[in-house]
N, C-alpha and C positions, 0 to 999 in steps of 0.2 A: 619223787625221784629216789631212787635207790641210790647210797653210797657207794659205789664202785668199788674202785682199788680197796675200799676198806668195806666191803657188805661179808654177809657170813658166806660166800661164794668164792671170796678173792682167791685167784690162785688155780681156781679150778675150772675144767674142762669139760664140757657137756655138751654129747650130740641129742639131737632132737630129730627123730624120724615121723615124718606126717607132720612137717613143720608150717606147710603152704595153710593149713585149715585154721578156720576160727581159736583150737584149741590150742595149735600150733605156735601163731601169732602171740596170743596171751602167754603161754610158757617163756617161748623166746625171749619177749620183752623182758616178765618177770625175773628170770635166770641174768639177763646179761644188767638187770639192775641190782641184783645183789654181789655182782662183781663175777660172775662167770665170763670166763669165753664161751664162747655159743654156736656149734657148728651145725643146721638146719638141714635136711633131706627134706625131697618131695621130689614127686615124680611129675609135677608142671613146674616149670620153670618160671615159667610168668607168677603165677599164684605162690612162688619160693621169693625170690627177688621183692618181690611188694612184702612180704615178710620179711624179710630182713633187713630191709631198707627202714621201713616204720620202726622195728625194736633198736634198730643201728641209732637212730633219730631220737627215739623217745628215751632211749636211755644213755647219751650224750657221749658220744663216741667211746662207747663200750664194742669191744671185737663180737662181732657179731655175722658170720660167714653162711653160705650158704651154697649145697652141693644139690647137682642133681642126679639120684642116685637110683639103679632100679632097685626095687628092696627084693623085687620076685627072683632076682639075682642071685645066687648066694654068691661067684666069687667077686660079682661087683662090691656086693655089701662088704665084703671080705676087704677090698683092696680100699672102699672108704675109711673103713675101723683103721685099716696100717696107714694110710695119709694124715687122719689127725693127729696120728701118736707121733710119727712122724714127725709134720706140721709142727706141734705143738709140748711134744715131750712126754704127752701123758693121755690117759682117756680116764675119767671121773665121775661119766654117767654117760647112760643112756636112754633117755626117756623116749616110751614106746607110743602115739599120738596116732597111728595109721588108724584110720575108720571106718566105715561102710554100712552099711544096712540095708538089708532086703527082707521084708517079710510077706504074710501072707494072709487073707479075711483068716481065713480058716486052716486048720492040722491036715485037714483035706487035698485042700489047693495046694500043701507047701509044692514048690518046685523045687527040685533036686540042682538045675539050673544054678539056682540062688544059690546052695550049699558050695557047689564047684568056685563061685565067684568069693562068696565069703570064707571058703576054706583057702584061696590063693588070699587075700587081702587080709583077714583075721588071723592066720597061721602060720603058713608058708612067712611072711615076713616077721614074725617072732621069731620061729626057728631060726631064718637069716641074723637076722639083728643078734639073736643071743650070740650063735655060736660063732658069730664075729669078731662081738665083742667082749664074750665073756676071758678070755684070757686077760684083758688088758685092764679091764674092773677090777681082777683080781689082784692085778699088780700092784692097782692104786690104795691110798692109805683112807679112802674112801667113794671106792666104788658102788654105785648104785645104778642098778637095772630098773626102772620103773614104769611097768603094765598098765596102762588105764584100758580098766573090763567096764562089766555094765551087770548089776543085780541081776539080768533076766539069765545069768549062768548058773546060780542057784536057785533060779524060780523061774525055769521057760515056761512061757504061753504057750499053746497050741498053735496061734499063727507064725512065734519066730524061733520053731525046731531049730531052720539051720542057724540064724542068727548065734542061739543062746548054746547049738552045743560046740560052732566055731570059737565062742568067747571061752566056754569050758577048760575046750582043748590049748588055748592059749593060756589061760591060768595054769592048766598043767604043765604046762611045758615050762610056763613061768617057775613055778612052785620048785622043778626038779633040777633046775639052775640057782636057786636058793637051795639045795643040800649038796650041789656042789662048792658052789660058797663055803658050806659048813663043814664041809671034809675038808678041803684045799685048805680053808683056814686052821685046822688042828688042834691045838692044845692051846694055841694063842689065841690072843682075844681075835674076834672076829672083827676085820674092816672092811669087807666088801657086803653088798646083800641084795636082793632080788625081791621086788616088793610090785603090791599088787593095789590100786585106787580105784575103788566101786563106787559106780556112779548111776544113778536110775537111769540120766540121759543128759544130755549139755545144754546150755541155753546161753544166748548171746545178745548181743545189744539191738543186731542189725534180727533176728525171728523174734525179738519184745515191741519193733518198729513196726514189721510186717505183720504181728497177731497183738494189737494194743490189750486187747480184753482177756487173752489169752493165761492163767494161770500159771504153768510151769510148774505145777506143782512137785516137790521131790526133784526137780532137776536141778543138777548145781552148774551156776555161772560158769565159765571157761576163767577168769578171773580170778574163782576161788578156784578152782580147780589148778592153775597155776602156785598160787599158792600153797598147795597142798602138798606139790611136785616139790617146789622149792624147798618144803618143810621136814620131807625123805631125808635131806644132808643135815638136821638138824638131832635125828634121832640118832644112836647106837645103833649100829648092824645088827646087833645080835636081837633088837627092837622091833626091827621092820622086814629083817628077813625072810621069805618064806608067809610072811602073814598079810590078810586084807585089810587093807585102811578104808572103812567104809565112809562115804561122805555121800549117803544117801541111809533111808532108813533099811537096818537089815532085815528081810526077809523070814 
């Protein structure tokens, strides 16, 4: 159990978009145990709610909310970033968790198909999310934007073209809200920052049940991977900003 009111979180405000997913669930938890408020996106409501009811639970009545939000939206996403600030007084982070995956046998087969879906799911909702919420990070005396990519952005296969140059273009657009950070913040120390967690691939408790024999090699836990979120507010801005926290081996 996390010390709440008094964990290195206290005080602070964190939405979490793609909060309904395995990776989702483990962040939330971990965030509203180190004393965060905790406000969850997902585009199934059923799959949001069982989220945040378990991290509400396991981390013992810690605030821990949960919106249903389209992220393909931009002025929805818009009017959730102004409700928390609202809400809540502040906005502290925003950890990026939306997923998907489509690939392909072969560079041959790719489907352009796949690209359309992965460039609405991989992109389109970074765009959204940033430029929703990048004013209001910036306010804060530590705001953090936090990307989870995947290695195959700097080393696409031939079968996941779209996949690996969807995650690219989200990096970039990550990276180029990390040099607004860095302008906006000026001559003073930097407190806001835009940071990027490279991960080969996720693995969870319930696909270690389903594949017993199955290695995982290189993939990191959702667990730790929550941890590593959490670990963002621990660093200096001027630390994490703009740069990849690999927790997978680099490429």
């Amino acid at each position: 159990m996390g010390n709440g009111a008094n964990g290195a979180l206290s005080g602070a405000v964190i939405a979490v978009a793609g909060a309904g997913g395995p990776a989702g669930r483990a962040a939330l938890l971990r965030l509203a145990e180190a004393g965060a408020t905790v406000v969850g996106a997902d585009n199934d409501p059923q799959r949001l709610s069982e989220a945040v009811d378990a991290a509400r639970y396991a981390a013992g009545g810690a605030t821990v909310t949960g919106d249903t939000v389209d992220l393909l939206d931009l002025q929805s996403t818009r009017d959730w970033a102004t409700h928390i600030e609202k809400d809540f007084g502040r906005v502290d982070g925003l950890v990026h968790l939306v997923g998907g995956w489509r690939g392909s046998e072969t560079f041959t087969k790719t489907s352009l198909d796949d690209w359309d879906f992965l460039e609405m799911l991989l992109v389109k909702t970074v765009q959204h999310t940033s430029l929703a919420f990048h004013e209001a990070l910036q306010r804060s005396d530590r705001g953090r934007y936090v990307l989870i990519s995947a290695s195959g952005a700097s080393r696409p296969t031939a079968g996941n073209a779209a996949y690996s140059a969807a995650k690219a273009a989200a990096e970039a657009w990550t990276l180029a809200m990390a040099d607004f950070f860095r302008k906006a913040g000026g001559a003073e120390e930097l407190t806001s920052a835009a940071t990027i967690l490279v991960v080969k691939a996720l693995v969870h408790d319930a696909m270690r049940a389903e594949r017993p024999n199955a290695k995982f090699a290189g993939f990191t836990d959702v667990k730790d991977l929550a941890e590593a979120i959490e670990g963002v507010w621990s660093k200096p801005a001027a630390e994490v900003n703009g740069n990849r926290l690999w927790l997978t081996e680099k490429p």
